[in-house]
matplotlib code that plots the C-alpha trace (Angstrom):
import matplotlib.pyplot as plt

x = [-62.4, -61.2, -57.3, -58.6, -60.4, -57.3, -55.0, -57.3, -56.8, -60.2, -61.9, -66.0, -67.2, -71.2, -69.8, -67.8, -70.5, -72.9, -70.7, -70.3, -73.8, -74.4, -71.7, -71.4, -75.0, -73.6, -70.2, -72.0, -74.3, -71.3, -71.5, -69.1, -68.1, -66.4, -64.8, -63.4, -62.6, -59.4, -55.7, -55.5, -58.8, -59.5, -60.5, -57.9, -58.4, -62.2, -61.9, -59.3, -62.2, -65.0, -62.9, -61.6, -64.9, -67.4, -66.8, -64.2, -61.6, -58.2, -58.3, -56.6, -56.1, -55.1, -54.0, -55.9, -54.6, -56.3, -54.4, -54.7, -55.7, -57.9, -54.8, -52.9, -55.6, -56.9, -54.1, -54.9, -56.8, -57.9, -60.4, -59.5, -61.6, -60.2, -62.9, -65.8, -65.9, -64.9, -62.4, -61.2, -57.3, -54.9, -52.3, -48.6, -46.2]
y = [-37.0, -33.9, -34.9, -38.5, -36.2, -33.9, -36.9, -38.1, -34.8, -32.8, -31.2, -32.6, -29.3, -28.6, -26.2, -29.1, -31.8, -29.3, -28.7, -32.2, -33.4, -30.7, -32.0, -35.6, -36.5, -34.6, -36.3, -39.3, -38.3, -37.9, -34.1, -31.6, -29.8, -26.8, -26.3, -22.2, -20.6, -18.8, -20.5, -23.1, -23.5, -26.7, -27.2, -30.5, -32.0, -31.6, -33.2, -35.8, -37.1, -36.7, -39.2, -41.6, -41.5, -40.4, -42.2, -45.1, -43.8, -42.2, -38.8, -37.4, -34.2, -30.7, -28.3, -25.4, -21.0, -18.4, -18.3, -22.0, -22.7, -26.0, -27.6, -27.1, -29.5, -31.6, -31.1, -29.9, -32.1, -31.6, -32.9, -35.0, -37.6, -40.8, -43.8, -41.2, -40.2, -37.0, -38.1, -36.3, -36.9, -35.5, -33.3, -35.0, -31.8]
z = [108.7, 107.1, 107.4, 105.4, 103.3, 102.1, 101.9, 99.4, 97.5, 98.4, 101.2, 101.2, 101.9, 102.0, 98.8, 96.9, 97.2, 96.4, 93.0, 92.5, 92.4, 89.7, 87.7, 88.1, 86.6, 83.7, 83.1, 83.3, 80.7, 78.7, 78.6, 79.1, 82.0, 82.5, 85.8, 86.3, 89.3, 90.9, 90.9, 93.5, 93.9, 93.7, 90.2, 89.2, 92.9, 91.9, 88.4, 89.7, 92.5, 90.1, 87.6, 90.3, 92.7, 90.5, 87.2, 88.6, 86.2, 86.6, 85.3, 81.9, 82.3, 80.0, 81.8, 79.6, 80.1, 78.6, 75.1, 74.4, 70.6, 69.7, 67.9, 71.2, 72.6, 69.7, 66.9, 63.9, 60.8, 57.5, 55.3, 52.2, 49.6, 49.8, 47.7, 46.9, 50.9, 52.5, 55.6, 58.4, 58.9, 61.6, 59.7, 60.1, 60.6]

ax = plt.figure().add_subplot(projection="3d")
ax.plot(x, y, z, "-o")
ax.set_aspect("equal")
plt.show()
């Protein structure tokens, strides 16, 4: 079961299900979650199986490091009036 288990990218530990039902009820909430923990610890292999098993998606992933800025993730916008209303537009470089 456990060589089935890490073919499918993550070990079912009594740990790992235990972190998955806290997380999954969330995701499908729609919020957030914020996954942290040492290198190689199975933080993407986690989020990858939540996605696939968990929401029936395939995963889209950002790999994040400690310096990363919001318009690294997001890109930056800017606000501008266009017909009376206030718009939020991505900024073209």
């Amino acid at each position: 079961e456990a060589r089935r288990q890490l073919r499918d990218g993550l070990l079912l530990t009594e740990q790992m299900r235990g972190i998955i039902a806290e997380a999954l009820p969330a995701i499908l909430r729609g919020d957030p979650v914020l996954l942290i923990g040492e290198t190689g610890g199975a933080k993407t292999a986690l989020a990858e199986h939540l996605a696939r098993h968990g929401v029936g998606r395939e995963p889209e992933l950002v790999s994040g490091y400690g310096d990363i800025t919001s318009a690294q993730l997001i890109g930056t916008h800017e606000l501008r009036s266009e017909h009376g209303a206030t718009l939020i537009a991505p900024t073209i470089t």
